[in-house]
MARMAR-898846 format. One record per residue (C-alpha): residue number from 1; z, x, y. Coordinates in steps of 0.05 Angstrom, whole numbers, plus 5000, padded with zeros to 4 digits. Layout:
[node NUM [Z X Y]]
...
END
This chain:
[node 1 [5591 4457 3638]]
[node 2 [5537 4488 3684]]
[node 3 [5584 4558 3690]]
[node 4 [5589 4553 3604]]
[node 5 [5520 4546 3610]]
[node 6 [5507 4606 3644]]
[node 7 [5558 4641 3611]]
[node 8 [5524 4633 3542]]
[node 9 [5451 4652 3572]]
[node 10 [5489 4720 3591]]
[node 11 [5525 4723 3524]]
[node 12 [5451 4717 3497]]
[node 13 [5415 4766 3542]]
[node 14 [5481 4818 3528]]
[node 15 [5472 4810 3450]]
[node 16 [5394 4807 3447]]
[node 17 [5406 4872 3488]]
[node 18 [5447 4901 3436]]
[node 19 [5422 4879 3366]]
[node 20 [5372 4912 3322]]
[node 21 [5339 4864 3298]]
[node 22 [5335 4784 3318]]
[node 23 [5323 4728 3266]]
[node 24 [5257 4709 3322]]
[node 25 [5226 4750 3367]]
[node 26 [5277 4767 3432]]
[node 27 [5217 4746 3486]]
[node 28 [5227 4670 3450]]
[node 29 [5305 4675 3448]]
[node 30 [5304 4697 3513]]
[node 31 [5253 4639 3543]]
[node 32 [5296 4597 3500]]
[node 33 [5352 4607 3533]]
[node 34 [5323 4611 3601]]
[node 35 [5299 4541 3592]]
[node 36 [5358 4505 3563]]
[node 37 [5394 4539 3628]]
[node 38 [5345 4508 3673]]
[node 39 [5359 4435 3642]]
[node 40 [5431 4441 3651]]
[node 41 [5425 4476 3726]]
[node 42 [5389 4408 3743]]
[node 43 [5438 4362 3708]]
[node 44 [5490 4397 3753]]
[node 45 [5445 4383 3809]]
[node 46 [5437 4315 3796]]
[node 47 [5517 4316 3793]]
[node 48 [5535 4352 3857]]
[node 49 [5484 4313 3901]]
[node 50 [5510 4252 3877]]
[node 51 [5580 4281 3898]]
[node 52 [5562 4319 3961]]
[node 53 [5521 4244 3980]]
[node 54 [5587 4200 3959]]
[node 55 [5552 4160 3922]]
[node 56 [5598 4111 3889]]
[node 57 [5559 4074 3840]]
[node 58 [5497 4089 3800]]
[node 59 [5435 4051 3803]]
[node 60 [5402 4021 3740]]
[node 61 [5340 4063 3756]]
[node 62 [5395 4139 3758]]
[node 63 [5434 4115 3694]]
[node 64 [5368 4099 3660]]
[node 65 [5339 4167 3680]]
[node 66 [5406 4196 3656]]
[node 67 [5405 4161 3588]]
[node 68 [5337 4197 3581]]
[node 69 [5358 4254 3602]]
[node 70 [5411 4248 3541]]
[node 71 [5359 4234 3499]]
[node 72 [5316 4290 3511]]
[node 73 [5377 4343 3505]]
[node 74 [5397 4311 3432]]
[node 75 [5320 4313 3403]]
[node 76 [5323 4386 3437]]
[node 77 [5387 4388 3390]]
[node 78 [5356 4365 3337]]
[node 79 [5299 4409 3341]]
[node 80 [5345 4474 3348]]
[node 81 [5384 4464 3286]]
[node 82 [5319 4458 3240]]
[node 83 [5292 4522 3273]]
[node 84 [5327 4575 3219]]
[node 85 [5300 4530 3161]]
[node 86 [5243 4551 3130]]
[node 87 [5221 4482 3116]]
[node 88 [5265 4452 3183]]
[node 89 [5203 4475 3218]]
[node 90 [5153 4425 3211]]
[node 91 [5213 4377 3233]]
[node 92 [5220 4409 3303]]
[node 93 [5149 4384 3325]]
[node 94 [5168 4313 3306]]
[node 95 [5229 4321 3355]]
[node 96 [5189 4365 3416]]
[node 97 [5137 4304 3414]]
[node 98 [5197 4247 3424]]
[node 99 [5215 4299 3484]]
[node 100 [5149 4298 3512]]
[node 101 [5149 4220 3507]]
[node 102 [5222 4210 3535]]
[node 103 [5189 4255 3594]]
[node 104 [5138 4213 3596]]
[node 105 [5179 4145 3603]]
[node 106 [5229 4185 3662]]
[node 107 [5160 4193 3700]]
[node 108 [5154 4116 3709]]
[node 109 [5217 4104 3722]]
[node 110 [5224 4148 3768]]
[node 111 [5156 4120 3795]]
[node 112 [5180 4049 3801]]
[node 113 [5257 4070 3828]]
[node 114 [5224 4106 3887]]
[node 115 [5178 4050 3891]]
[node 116 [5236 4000 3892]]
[node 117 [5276 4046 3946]]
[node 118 [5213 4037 3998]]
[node 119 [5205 3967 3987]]
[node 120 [5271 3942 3986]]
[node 121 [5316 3987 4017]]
[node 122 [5331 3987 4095]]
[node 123 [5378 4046 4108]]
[node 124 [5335 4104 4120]]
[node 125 [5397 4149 4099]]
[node 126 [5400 4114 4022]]
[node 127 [5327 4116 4014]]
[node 128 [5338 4190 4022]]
[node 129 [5395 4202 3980]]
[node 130 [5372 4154 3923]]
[node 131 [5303 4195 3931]]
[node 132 [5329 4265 3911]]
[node 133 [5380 4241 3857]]
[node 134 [5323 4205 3818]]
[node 135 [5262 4265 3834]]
[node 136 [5331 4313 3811]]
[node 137 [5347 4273 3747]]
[node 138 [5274 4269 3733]]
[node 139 [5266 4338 3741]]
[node 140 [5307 4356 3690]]
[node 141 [5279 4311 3638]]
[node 142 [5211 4352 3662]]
[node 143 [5254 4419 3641]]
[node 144 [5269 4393 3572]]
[node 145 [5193 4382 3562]]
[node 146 [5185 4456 3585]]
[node 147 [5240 4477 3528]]
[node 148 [5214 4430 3477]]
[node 149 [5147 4474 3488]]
[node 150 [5178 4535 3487]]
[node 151 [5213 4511 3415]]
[node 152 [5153 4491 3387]]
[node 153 [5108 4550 3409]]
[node 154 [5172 4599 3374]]
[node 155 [5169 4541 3299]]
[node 156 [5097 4548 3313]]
[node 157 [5103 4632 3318]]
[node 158 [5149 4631 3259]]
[node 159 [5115 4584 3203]]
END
């Protein structure tokens, strides 16, 4: 998904390059893009660490941060598809301010998984692996905030 991912961002860039004129100005399709890339690149990083660490089983803490993570990507969604509608617009604050909260929640639990790790963990080597998958997963949920600002700055731009 992360290689369709980039794939469409260069589809983008290579028809932004090439049209006349864009429904929104091509700076905001472009940071857009950029930042819906960025949320996927750290979803994939999530994935491979959790590969390349042989992890086999998730924590309560990673699939909670994942189920945000979910969560933030279909209010992003959401948000999108009301974007060519005149009158969608005022709907695609409603859906960058759920983001921002989702974001909000991944903070504490990522706050209270690491704080979990260092008080009841003992292998040195699992504190560290469990460390970087939930600061990775988090991460990404901090991404979607960045594209749900970029989305509402471009409704905002187009009212």
């Amino acid at each position: 998904m992360e290689h369709k991912g980039d794939s469409l961002t260069h589809e983008i860039i290579r028809k932004l390059n090439t049209s006349f004129v864009t429904p929104i100005d091509r700076e905001d399709i472009l940071a857009l893009a950029s930042s819906l890339d960025d949320v996927i690149d750290l979803i994939d990083g999530a994935a491979t660490r959790i590969m390349l660490y042989k992890v086999t089983e998730a924590t309560a803490y990673a699939k909670e941060l994942g189920f945000l993570i979910l969560k933030c990507v279909q209010e992003l969604h959401k948000g999108i598809a009301h974007l060519p509608m005149p009158k969608g617009r005022d709907r695609v604050y409603e859906h960058c301010v759920e983001v921002n909260s989702l974001e909000n929640e991944a903070d504490r639990v990522c706050r209270d998984a690491i704080a979990w790790l260092f008080e009841n963990e003992k292998d040195p080597i699992a504190i560290l692996k469990w460390k970087e998958i939930y600061e990775t997963l988090e991460t990404a949920t901090d991404r979607c905030e960045d594209a749900a600002n970029v989305l509402e700055s471009v409704a905002l731009k187009n009212a």
